[in-house]
PyMOL commands that place a pseudoatom at each C-alpha (Angstrom):
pseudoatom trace, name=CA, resn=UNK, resi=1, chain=A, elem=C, hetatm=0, pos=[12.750, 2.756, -0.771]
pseudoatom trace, name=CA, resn=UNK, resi=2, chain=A, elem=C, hetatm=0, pos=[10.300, 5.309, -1.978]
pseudoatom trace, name=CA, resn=UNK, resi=3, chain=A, elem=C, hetatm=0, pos=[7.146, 3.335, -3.377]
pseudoatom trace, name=CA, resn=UNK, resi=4, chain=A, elem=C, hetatm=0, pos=[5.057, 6.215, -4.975]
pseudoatom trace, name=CA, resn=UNK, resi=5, chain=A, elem=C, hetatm=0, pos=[7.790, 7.480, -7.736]
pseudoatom trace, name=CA, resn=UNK, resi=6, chain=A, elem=C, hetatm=0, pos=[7.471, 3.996, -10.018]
pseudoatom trace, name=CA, resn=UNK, resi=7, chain=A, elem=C, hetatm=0, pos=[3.228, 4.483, -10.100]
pseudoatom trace, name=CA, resn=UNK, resi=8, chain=A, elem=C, hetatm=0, pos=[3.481, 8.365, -10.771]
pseudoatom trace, name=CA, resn=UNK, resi=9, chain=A, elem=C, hetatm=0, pos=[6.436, 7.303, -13.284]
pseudoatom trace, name=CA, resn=UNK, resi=10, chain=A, elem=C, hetatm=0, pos=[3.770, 5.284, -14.847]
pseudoatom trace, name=CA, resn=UNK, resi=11, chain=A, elem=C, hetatm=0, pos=[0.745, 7.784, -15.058]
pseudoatom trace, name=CA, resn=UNK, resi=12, chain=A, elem=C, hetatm=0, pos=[2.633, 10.053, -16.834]
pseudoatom trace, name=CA, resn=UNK, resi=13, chain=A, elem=C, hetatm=0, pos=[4.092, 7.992, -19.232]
pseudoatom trace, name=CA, resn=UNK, resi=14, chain=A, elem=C, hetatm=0, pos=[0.086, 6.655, -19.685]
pseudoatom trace, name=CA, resn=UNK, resi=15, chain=A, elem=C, hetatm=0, pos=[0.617, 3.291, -18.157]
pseudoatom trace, name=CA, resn=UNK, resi=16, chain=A, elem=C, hetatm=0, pos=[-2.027, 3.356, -15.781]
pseudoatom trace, name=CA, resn=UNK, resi=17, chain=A, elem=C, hetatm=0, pos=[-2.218, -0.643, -15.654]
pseudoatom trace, name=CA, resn=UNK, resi=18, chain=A, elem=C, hetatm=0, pos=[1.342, -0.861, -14.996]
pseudoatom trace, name=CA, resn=UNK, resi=19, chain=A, elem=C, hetatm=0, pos=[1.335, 2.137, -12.395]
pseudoatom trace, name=CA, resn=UNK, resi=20, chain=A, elem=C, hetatm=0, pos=[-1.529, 0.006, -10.134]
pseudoatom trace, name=CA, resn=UNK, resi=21, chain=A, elem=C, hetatm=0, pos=[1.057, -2.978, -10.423]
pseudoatom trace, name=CA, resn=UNK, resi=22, chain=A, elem=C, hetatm=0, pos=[3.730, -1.559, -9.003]
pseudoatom trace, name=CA, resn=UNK, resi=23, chain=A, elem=C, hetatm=0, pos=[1.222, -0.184, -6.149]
pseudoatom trace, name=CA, resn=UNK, resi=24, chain=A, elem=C, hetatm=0, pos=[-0.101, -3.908, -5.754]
pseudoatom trace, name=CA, resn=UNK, resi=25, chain=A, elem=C, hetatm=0, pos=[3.558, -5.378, -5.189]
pseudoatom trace, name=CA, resn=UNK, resi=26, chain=A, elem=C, hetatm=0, pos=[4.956, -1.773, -2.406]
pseudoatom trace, name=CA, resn=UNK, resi=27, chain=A, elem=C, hetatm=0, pos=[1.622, -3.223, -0.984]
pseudoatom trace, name=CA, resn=UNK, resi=28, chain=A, elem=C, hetatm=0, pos=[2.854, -6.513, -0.226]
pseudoatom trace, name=CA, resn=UNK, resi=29, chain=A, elem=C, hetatm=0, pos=[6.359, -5.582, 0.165]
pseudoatom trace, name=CA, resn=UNK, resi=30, chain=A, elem=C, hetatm=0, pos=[5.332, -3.693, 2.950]
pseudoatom trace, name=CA, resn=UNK, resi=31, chain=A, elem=C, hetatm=0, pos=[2.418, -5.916, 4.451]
pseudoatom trace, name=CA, resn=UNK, resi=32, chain=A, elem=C, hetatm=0, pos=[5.821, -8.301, 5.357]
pseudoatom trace, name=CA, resn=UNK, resi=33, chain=A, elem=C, hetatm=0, pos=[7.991, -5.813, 7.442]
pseudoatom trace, name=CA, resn=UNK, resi=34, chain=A, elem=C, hetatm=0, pos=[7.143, -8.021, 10.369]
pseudoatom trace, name=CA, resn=UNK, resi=35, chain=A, elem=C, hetatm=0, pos=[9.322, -11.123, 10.698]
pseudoatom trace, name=CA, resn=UNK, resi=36, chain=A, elem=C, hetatm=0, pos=[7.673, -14.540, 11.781]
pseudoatom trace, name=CA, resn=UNK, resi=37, chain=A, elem=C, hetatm=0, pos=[10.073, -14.064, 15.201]
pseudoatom trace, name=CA, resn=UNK, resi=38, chain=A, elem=C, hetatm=0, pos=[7.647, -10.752, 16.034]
pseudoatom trace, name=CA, resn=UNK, resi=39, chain=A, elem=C, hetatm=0, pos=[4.036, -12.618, 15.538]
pseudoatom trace, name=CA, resn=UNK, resi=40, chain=A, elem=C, hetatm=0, pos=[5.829, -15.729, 17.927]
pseudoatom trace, name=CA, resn=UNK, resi=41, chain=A, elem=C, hetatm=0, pos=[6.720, -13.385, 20.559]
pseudoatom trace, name=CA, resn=UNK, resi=42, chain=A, elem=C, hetatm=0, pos=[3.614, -11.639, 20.230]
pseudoatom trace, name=CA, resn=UNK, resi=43, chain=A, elem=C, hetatm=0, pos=[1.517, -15.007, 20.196]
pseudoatom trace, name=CA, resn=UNK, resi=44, chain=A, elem=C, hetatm=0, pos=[3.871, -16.138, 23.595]
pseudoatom trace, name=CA, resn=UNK, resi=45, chain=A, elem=C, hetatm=0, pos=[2.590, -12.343, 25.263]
pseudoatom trace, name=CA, resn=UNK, resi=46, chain=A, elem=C, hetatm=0, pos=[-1.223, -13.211, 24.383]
pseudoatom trace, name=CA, resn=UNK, resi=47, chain=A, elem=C, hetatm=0, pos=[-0.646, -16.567, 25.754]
pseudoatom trace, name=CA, resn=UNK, resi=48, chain=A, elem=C, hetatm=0, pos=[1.319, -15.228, 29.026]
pseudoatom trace, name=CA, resn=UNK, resi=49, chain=A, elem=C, hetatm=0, pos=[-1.222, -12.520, 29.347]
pseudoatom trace, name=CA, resn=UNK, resi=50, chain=A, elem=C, hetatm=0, pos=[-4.467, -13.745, 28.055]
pseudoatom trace, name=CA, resn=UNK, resi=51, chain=A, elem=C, hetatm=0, pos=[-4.624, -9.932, 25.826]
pseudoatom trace, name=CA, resn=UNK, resi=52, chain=A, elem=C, hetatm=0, pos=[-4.132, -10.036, 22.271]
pseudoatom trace, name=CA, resn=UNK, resi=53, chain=A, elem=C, hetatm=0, pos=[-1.840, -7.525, 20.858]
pseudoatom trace, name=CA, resn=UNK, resi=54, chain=A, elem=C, hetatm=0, pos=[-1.549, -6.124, 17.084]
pseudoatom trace, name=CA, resn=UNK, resi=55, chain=A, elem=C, hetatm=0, pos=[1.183, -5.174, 15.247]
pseudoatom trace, name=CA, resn=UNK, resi=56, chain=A, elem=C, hetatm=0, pos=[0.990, -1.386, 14.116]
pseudoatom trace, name=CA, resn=UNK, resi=57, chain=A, elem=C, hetatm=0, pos=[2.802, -1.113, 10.526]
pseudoatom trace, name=CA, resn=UNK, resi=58, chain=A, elem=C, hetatm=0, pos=[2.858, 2.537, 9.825]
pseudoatom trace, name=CA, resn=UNK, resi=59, chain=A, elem=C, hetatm=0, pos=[4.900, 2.322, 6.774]
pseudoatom trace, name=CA, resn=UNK, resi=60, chain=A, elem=C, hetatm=0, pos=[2.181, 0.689, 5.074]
pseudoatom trace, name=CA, resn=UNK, resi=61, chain=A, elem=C, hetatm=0, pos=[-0.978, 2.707, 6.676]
pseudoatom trace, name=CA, resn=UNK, resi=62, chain=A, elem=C, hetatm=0, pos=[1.082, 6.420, 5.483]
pseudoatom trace, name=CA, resn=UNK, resi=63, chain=A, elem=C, hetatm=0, pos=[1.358, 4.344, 2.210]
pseudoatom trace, name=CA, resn=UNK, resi=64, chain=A, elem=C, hetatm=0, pos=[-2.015, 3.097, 1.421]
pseudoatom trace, name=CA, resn=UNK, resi=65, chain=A, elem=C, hetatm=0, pos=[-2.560, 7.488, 1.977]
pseudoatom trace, name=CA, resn=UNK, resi=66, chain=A, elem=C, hetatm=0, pos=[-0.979, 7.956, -1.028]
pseudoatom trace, name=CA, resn=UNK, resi=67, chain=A, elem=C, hetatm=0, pos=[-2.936, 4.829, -2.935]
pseudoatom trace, name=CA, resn=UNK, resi=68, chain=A, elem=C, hetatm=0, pos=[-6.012, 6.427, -2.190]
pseudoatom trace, name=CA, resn=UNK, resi=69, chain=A, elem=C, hetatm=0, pos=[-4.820, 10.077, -3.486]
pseudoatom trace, name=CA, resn=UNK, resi=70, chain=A, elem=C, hetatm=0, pos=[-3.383, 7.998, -6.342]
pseudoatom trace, name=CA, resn=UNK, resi=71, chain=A, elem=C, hetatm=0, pos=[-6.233, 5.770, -7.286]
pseudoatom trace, name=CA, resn=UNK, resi=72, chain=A, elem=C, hetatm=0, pos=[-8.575, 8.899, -6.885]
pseudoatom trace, name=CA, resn=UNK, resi=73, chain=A, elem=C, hetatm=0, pos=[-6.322, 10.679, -9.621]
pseudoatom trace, name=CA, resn=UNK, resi=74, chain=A, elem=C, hetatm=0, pos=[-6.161, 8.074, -11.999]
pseudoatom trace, name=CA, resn=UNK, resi=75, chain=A, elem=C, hetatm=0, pos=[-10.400, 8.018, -11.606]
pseudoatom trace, name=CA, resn=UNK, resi=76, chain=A, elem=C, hetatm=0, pos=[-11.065, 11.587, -12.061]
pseudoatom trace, name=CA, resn=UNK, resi=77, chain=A, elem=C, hetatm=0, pos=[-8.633, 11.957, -15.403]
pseudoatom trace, name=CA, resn=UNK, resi=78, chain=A, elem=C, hetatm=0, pos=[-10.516, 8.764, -16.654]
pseudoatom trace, name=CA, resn=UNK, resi=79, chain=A, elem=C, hetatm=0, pos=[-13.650, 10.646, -16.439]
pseudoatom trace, name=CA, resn=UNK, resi=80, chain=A, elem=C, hetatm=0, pos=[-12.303, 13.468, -17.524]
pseudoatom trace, name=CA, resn=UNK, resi=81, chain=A, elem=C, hetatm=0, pos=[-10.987, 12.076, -20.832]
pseudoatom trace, name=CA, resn=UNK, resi=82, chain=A, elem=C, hetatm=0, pos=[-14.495, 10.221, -20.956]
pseudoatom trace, name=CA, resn=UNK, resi=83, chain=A, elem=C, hetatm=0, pos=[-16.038, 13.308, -20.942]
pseudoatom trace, name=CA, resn=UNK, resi=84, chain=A, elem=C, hetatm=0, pos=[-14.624, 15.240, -23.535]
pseudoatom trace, name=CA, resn=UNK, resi=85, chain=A, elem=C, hetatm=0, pos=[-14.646, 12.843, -26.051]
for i in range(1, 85): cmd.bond("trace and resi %d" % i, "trace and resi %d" % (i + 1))
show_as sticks, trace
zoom trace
């Protein structure tokens, strides 16, 4: 599921509010891609091994890209509007 078209949807319509919802819930969506059975074998390997190992999720890290970019965006044509008024 693409989780930037809703926000940009958003902006341009001039729901800016709404647009940083729907970033707040692809957030969370994808903060749970790991099922409870990964953490419990991982927790059984640090036990096992004594090293503590981290679960990469790179869905979410290219995603929180694109909430900077987006965030940034929405900042700058605040200003913008700010400005010229």
């Amino acid at each position: 599921m693409k989780y930037d078209l809703l926000p940009i949807f958003y902006y341009l319509r001039g729901n800016n509010e709404r647009a940083l919802q729907c970033i707040e819930n692809a957030i969370k969506m994808l903060g749970q891609v790991h099922s409870q059975e990964d953490y419990e074998i991982l927790e059984r390997l640090a036990a096992d091994n004594g090293e503590l190992y981290a679960l990469d999720n790179k869905s979410l890290n290219a995603y929180m890209i694109f909430v900077e970019n987006f965030k940034r965006m929405i900042e700058m044509k605040s200003y913008k509007d700010g400005a010229l008024q």
